[in-house]
RODO-2510 file (C-alpha; in nm, 4 decimals, decimal comma):
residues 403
     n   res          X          Y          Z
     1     x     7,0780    12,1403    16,9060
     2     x     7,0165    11,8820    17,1589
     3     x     6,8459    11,5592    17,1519
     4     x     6,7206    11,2973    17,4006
     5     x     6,7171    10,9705    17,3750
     6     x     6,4623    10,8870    17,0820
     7     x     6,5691    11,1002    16,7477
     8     x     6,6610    11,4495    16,7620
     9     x     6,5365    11,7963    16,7369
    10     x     6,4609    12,1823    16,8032
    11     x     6,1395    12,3258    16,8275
    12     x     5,8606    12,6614    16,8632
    13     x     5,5993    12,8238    16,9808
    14     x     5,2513    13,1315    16,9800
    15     x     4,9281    13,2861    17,1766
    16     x     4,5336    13,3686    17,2458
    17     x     4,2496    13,5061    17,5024
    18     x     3,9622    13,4364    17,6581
    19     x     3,5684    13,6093    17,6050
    20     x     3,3401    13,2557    17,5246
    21     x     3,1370    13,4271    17,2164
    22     x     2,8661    13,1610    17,0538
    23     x     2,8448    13,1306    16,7389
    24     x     2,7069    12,8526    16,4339
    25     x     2,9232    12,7734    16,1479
    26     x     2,8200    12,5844    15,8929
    27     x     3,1249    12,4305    15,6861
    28     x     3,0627    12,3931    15,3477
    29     x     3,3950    12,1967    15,1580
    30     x     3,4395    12,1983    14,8105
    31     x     3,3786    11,7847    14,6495
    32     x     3,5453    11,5493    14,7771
    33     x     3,9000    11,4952    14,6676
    34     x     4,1823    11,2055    14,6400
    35     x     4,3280    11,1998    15,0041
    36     x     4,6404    11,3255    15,0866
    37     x     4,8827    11,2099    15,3544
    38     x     4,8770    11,5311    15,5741
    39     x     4,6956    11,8291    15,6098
    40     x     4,8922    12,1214    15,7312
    41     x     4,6473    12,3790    15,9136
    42     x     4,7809    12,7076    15,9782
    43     x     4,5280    12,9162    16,2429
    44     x     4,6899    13,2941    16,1947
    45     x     4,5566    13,5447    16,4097
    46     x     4,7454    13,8687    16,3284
    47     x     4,3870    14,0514    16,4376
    48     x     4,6225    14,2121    16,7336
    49     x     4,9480    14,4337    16,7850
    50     x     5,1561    14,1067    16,5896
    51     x     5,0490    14,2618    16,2175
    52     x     5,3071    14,4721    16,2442
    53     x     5,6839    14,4982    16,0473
    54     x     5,9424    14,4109    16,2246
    55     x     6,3422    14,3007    16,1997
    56     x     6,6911    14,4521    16,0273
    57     x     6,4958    14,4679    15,6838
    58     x     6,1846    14,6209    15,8586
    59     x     5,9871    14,3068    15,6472
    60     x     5,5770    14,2506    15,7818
    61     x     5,6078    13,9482    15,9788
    62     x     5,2600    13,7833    15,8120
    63     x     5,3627    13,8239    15,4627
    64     x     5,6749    13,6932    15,5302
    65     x     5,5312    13,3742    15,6766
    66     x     5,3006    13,3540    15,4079
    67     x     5,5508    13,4129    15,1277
    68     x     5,7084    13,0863    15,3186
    69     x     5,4395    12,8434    15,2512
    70     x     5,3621    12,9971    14,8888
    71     x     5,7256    12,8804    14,7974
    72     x     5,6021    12,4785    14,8482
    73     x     5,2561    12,5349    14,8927
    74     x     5,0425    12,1699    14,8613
    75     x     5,1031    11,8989    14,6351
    76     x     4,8722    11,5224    14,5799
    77     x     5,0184    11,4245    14,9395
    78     x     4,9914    11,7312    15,1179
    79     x     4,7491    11,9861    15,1536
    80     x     4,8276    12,3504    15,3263
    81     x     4,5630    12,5564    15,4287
    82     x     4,6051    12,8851    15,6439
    83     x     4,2826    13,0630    15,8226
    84     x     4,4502    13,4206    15,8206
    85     x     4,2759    13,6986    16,0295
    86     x     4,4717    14,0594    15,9902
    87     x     4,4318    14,3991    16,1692
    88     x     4,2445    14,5392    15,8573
    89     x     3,9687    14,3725    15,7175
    90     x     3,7941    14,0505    15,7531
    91     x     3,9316    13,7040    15,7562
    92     x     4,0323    13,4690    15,4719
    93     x     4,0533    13,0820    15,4139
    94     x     4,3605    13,0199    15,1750
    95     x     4,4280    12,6775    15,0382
    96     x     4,8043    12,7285    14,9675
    97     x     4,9366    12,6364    14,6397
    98     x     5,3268    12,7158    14,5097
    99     x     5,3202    13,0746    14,4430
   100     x     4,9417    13,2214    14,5410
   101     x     4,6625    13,1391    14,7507
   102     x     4,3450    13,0114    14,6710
   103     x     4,0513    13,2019    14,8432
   104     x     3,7991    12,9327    14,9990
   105     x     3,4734    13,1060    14,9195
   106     x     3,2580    12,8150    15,0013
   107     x     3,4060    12,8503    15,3806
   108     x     3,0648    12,9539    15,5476
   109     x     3,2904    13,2164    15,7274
   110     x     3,5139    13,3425    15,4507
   111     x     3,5107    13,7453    15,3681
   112     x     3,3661    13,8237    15,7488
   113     x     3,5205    13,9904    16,0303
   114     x     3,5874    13,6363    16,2842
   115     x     3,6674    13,6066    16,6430
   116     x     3,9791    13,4080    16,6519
   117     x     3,9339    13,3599    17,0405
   118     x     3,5952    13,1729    16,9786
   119     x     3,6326    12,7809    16,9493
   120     x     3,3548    12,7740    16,7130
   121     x     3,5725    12,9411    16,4822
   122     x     3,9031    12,7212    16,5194
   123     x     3,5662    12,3658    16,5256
   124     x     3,4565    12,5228    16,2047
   125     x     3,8340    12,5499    15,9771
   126     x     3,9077    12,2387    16,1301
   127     x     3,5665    12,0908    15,9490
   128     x     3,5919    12,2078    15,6524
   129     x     3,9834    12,1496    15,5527
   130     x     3,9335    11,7796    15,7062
   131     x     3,6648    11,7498    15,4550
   132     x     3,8125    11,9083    15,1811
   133     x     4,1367    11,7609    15,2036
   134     x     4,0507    11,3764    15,3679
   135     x     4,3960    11,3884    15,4921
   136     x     4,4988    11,0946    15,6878
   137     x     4,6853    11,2857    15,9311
   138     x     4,6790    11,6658    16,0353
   139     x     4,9200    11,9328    16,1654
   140     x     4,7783    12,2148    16,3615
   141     x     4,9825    12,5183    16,3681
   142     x     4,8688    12,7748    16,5909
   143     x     5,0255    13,1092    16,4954
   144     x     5,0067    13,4527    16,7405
   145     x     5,0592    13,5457    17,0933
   146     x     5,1027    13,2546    17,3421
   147     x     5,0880    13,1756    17,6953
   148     x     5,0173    12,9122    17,9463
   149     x     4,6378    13,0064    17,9106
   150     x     4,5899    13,0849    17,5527
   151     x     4,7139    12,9896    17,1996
   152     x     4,5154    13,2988    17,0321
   153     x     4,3939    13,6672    17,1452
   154     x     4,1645    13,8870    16,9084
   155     x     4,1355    14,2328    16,9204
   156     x     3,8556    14,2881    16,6875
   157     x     3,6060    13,9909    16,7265
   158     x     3,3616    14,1458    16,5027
   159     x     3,0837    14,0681    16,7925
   160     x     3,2363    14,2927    17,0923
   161     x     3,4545    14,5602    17,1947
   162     x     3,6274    14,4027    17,4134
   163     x     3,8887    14,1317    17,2893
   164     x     3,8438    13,7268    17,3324
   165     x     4,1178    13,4713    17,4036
   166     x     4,0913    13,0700    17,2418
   167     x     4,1882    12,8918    17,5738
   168     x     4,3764    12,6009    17,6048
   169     x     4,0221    12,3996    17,7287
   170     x     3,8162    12,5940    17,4181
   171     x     4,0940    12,4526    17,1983
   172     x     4,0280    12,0501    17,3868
   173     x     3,6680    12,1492    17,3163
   174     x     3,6829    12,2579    16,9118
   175     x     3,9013    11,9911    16,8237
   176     x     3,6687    11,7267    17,0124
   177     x     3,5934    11,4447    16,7649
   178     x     3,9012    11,4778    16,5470
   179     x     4,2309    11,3659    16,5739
   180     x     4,5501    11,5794    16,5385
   181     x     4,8007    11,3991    16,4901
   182     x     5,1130    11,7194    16,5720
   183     x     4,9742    12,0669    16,7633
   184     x     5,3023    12,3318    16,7136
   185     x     5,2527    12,7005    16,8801
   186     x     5,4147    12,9529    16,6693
   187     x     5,4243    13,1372    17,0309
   188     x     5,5440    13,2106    17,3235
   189     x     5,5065    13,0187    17,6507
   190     x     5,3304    12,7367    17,5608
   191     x     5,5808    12,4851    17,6339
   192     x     5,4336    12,3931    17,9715
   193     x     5,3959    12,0617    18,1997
   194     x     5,0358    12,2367    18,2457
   195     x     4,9559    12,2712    17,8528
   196     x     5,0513    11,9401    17,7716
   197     x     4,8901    11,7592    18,0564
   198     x     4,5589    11,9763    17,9922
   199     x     4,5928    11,8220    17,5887
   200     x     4,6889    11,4507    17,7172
   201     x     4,4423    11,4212    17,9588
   202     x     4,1150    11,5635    17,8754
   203     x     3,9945    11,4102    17,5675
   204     x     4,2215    11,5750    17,2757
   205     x     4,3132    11,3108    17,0122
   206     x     4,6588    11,4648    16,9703
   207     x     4,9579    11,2640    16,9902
   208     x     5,2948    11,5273    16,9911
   209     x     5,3336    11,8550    17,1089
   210     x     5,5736    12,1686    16,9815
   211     x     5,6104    12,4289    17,1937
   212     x     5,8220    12,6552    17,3480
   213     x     5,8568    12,7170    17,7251
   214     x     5,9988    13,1084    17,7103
   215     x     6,0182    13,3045    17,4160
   216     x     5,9628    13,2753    17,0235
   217     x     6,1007    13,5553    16,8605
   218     x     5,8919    13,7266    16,5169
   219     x     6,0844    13,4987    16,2899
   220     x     5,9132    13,1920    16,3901
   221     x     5,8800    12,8676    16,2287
   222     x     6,0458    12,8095    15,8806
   223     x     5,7357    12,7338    15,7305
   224     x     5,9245    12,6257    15,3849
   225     x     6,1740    12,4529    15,5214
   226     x     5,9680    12,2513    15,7166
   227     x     5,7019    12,1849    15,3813
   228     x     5,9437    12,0874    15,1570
   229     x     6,1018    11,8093    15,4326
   230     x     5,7371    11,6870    15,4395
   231     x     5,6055    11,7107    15,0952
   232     x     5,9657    11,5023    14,9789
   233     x     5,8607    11,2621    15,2114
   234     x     5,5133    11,2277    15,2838
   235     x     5,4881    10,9133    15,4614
   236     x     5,6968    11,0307    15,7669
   237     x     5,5079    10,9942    16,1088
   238     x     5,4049    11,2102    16,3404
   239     x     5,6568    11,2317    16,5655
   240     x     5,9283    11,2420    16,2716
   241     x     5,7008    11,5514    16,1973
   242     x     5,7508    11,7022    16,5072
   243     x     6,1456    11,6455    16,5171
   244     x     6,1590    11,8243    16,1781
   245     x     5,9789    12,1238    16,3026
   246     x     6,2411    12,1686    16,6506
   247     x     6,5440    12,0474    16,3692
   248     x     6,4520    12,3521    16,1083
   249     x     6,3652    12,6148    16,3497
   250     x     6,7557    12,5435    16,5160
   251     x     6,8887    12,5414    16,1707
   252     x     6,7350    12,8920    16,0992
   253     x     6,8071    13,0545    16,4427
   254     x     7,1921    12,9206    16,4077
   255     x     7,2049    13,1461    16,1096
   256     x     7,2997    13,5154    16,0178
   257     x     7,0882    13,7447    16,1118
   258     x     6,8319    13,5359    16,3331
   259     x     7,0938    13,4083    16,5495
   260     x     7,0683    13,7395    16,7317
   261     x     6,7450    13,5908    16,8424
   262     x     6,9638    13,4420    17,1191
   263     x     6,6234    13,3264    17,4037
   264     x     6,4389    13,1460    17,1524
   265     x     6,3784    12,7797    17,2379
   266     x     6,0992    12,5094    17,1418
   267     x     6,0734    12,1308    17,2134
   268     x     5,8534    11,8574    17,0567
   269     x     5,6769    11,6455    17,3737
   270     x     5,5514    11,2777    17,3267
   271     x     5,2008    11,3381    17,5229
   272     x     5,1848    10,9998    17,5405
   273     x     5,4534    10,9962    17,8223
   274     x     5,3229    11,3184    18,0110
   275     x     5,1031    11,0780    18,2745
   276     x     5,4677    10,9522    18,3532
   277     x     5,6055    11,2874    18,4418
   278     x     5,2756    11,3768    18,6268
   279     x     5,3242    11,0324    18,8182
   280     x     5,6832    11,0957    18,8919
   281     x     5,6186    11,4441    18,9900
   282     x     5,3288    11,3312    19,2244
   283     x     5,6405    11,1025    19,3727
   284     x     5,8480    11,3481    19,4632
   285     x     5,6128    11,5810    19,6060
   286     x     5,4318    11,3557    19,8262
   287     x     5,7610    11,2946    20,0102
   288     x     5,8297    11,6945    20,0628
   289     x     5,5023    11,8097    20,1159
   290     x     5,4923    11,6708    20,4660
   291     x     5,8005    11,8152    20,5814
   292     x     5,8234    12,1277    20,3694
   293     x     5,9573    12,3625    20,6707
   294     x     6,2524    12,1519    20,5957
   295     x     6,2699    12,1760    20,2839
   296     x     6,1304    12,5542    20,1803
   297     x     6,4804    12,6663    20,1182
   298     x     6,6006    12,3895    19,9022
   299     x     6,2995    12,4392    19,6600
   300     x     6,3596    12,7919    19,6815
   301     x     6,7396    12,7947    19,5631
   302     x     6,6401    12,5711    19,2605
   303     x     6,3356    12,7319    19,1781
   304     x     6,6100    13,0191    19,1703
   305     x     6,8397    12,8153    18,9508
   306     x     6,5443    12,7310    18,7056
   307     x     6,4362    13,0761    18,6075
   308     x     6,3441    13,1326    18,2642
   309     x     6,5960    13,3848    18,0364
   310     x     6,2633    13,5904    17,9605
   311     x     6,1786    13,8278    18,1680
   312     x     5,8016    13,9412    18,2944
   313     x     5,5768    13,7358    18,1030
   314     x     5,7799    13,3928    18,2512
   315     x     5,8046    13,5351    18,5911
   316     x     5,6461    13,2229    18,7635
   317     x     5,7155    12,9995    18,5428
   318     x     6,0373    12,7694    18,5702
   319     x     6,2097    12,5014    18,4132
   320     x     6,1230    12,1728    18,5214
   321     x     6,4642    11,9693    18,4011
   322     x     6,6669    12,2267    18,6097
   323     x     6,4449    12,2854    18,9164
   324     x     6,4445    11,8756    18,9338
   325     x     6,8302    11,8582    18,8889
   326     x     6,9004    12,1023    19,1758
   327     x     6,6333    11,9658    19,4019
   328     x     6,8678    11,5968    19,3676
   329     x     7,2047    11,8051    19,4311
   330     x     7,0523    11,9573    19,7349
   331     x     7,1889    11,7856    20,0629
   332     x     6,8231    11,5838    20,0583
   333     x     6,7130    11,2513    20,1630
   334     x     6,8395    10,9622    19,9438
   335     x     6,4729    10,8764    19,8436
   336     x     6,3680    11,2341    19,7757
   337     x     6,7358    11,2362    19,5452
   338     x     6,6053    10,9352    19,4015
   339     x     6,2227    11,0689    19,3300
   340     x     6,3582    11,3634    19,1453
   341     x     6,6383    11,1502    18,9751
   342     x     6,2726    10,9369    18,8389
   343     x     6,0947    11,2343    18,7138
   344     x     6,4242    11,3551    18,5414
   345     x     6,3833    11,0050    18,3241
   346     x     6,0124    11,0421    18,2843
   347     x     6,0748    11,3888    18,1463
   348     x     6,3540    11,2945    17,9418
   349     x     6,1093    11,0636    17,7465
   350     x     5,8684    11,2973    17,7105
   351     x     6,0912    11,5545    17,5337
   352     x     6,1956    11,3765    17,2481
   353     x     6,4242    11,6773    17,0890
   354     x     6,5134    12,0476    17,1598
   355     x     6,5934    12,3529    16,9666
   356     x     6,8356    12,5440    17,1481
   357     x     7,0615    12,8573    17,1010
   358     x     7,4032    12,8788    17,2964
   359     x     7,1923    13,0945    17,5406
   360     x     6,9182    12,8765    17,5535
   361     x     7,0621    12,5441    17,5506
   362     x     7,2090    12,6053    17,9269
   363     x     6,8250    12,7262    18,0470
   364     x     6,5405    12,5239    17,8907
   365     x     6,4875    12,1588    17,9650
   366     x     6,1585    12,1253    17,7331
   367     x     5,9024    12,2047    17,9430
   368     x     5,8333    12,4716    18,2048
   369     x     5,6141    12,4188    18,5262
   370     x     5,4477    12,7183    18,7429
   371     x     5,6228    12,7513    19,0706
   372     x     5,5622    13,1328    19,2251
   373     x     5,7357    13,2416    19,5246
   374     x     5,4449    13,3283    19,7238
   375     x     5,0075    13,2952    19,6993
   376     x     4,8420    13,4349    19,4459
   377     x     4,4553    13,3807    19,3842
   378     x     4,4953    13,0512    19,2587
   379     x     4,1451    12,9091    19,0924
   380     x     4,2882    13,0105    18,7612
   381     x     4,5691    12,7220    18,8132
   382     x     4,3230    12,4725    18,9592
   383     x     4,1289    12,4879    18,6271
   384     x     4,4213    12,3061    18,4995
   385     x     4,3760    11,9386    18,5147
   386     x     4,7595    11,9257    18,6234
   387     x     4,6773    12,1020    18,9655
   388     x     4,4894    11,7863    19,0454
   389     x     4,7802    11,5898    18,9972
   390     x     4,9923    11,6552    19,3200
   391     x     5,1159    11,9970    19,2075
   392     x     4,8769    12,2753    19,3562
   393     x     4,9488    12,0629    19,6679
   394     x     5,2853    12,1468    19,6848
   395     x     5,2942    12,5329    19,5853
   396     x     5,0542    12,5547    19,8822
   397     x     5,2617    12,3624    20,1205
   398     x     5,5720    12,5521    20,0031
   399     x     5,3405    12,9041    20,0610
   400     x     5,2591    12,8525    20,3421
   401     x     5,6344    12,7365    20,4918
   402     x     5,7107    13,0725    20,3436
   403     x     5,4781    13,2716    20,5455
***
């Protein structure tokens, strides 16, 4: 496990689409309660190919998960509540409690067949655990498929045919108004400089990020582990939360048999130091742009020595701590050496603690950035708030010096 320099940790990751369907949910909470000191929120959408059995012991992935939290389950000072949407039948809102699940029948969406991939849906659990529970502060676990578009993808939506997708901007948009304090993705490629300057920047009250930038194997996220670290100790903050979450997940994959699981990585990222890394970048890209015929090669060798260990689904995507590091070896300017030296410190504060394997731990920086080798269509990436940063800049300046 490696840590920067605030505390420690390793970390996670999940996934979603994207079909906008409408909808109006009423949220209907039981009476008000004592308040507890967190609310853990679990959003599992299993409504796709990931309800499924899987590993040495052939053991269903969901059940296994929610076996996890049963074995802490909530307590006066924390409440756990999981929104769980399967291949067969409808979806179900579970307060967890040590050893079963209570069925939320007063949910206004509880017993019907719900698109995961609609915001209205993710706005309307949101509501009514906040109200149920008064927690002061809230974990939001997002648990599926992941990419740098999407935290959830729904096969059957009960409204269409086709499947829907909760975008990263549908997730800004459900969550407007309330404040989450730690967003984890149970997922894959989430981990991005993208992701978490779409969540810093427009409007979501969210302080920490856990993510991973390539791969999160079926085992996921210790869910028990991770409970029974916060429910001893209640009043930790946020961003001890966060280093908990990267610190169990290394301590499970660095044990018989899920250390076979040798690509996973995830990283906990202070958003409040992501306009740093932005600014830095912005730095360093301002001096190359102009003169990227000179420079086309160099970014092309460490965009070559960033790759991520997984395959397809990262193919554009790099790591940011490595493609930095070999753009300051390159035989470069001393102010363009010095520019990417900066953003290696700005990044380094925003990635308060890893979770690494020994496979990983040589790859994965904390955060990936998109950097393809040659022009796509890009007005999916300028959606991204980050494009207006400096970045889109620069892949077209690099394009075009390729040809």
């Amino acid at each position: 496990m490696r840590v920067n320099p605030i505390p420690v940790v390793l970390t996670v990751a999940i996934l979603v689409a994207g079909v906008f369907v409408s909808s109006t949910v009423a949220a209907v909470p039981p009476s008000g309660k004592a308040k507890a000191a967190w609310q853990v929120l679990i959003y599992l959408d299993a409504d796709n190919n990931l309800d499924v059995y899987a590993g040495a012991h052939h053991l269903g992935i969901v059940q296994v998960d929610l076996d996890e939290l049963m074995a802490v389950g909530s307590s006066d000072s924390v409440a756990v509540y999981a929104l769980v949407d399967r291949w067969y039948g409808p979806a179900n809102l579970f307060k967890v409690l040590k050893g079963s699940l209570e069925e939320q029948t007063r949910w206004a969406l509880n017993g019907q067949e719900v698109n995961m991939g609609d915001p209205a849906t993710l706005r309307s659990f949101v509501a009514y655990t906040s109200k149920a529970s008064k927690a002061e502060h809230t974990l939001l676990v997002f648990w599926d498929h992941g990419t740098p578009n999407y935290v959830a993808w729904d096969d059957n939506t009960g409204v269409s045919d086709a499947p829907d997708t909760l975008t990263h901007k549908e997730v800004v948009a459900a969550l407007s108004g309330y404040h989450v304090d730690v967003i984890a993705a149970d997922e894959c490629l989430v981990g991005q400089i993208e992701v978490a300057y779409e969540y810093y920047a427009t409007g979501l009250q969210t302080d920490y990020l856990v993510a991973s930038e390539g791969y999160t194997g079926w085992r996921g996220y210790p869910y028990d582990a991770i409970l029974e670290e916060l429910t001893e100790n209640p009043a930790m903050s946020a961003r001890e939360l966060s280093i908990v979450i990267v610190e169990e997940t290394y301590e499970l994959f660095a044990q018989p048999p899920y250390m076979s699981e040798v690509v996973n990585s995830h990283t906990a990222v202070d958003l409040g130091e992501v306009q740093a890394v932005a600014d830095a970048l912005r730095g360093l890209t301002e001096l190359m742009v102009p003169e990227m015929k000179s420079y086309a090669g160099i970014v092309t060798s460490a965009r070559g020595g960033a790759q991520l260990s997984w395959g397809q689904p990262a193919i554009s995507f790099i790591d940011l701590e490595r493609f930095l590091q070999g753009i300051a070896d390159a035989a470069v300017p001393a102010e363009i050496r010095a520019a990417s030296l900066a953003a290696l410190e700005a990044l380094s504060a925003a990635v308060i603690g890893i979770q690494a394997t020994h496979v990983t731990e040589k790859i994965v920086g904390g955060l990936g950035i998109y950097l393809s080798t040659q022009a796509w269509n890009v007005a999916w990436y300028e959606e991204y708030a980050f494009a207006s940063q400096g970045w889109l800049d620069f892949l077209q300046a690099y394009w075009a010096a390729n040809g």
